[in-house]
C-alpha positions in Angstrom: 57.3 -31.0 -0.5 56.7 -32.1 3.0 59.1 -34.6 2.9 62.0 -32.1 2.7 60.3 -29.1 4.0 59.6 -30.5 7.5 62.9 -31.5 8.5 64.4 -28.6 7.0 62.8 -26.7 9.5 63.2 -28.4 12.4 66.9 -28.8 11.6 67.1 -25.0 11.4 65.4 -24.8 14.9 67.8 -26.4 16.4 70.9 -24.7 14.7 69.1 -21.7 16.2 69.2 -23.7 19.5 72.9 -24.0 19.3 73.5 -20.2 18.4 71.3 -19.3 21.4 73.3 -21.5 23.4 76.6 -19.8 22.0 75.5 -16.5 22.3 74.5 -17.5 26.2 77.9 -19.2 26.9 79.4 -16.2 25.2 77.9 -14.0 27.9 78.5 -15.9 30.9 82.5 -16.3 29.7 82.7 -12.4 29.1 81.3 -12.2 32.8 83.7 -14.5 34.9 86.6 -12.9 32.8 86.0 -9.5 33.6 85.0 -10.0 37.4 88.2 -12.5 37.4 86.6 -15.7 38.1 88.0 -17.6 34.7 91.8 -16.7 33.8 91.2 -15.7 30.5 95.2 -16.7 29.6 94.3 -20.0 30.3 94.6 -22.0 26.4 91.2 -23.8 27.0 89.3 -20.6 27.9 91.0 -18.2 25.1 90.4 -21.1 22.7 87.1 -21.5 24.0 86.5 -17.3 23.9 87.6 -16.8 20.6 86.1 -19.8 19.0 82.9 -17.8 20.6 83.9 -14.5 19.6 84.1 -15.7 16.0 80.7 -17.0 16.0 78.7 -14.5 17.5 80.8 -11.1 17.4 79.1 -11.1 13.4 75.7 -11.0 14.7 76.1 -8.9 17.2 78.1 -6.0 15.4 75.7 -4.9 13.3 72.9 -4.7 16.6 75.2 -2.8 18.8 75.4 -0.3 15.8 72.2 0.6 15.8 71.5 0.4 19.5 72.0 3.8 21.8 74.7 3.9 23.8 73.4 3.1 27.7 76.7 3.6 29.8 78.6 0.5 29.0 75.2 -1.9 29.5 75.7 -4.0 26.5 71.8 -5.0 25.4 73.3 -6.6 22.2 73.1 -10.0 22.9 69.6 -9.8 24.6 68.1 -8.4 21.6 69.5 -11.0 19.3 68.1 -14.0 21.8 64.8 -12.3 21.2 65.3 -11.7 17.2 67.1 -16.1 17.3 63.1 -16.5 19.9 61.0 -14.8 16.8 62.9 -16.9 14.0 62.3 -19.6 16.2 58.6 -18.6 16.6 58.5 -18.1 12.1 59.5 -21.1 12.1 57.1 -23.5 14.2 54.0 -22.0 12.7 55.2 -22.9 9.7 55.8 -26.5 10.7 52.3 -26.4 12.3 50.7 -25.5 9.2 51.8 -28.5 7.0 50.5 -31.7 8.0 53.0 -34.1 8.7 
């Protein structure tokens, strides 16, 4: 059981490292394009934001439903960094707890 268990986990941690990441890069690109640092009609950067968009928009859609509305202070992506951190967090203990 270890033998497939172990790996398994670890291999979702860092798949949740990645989606951190995205969600992160995600972010920062939203940022630059609305202060204009980043032309956003540039092909590598809409290629780059929608590849992003497609990836993390499903996750956060269903948080920014339930969140209040703040005055246009999206909190979406911070609270799914901290739901990807508790995953994370599930997931080590139960690494820790089989011997390897």
């Amino acid at each position: 059981m270890d033998v497939i268990l172990i790996p398994l986990i670890r291999v979702i941690i860092m798949a949740l490292n990645a989606y951190w990441w995205a969600v992160v890069i995600y972010v920062v690109i939203g940022w630059l394009e609305q202060f204009n640092i980043i032309n956003r009609y540039n092909n590598f950067v809409y290629g780059l934001h929608t590849f992003l968009f497609r990836v993390v928009e499903p996750a956060l859609h269903p948080i920014r439903r339930l969140m209040p509305n703040l005055g246009g202070i999206d909190i979406a992506p911070l609270v799914l960094i901290l739901i990807i951190y508790f995953i994370q967090g599930i997931l080590i203990q139960l690494a820790i707890r089989f011997p390897f």
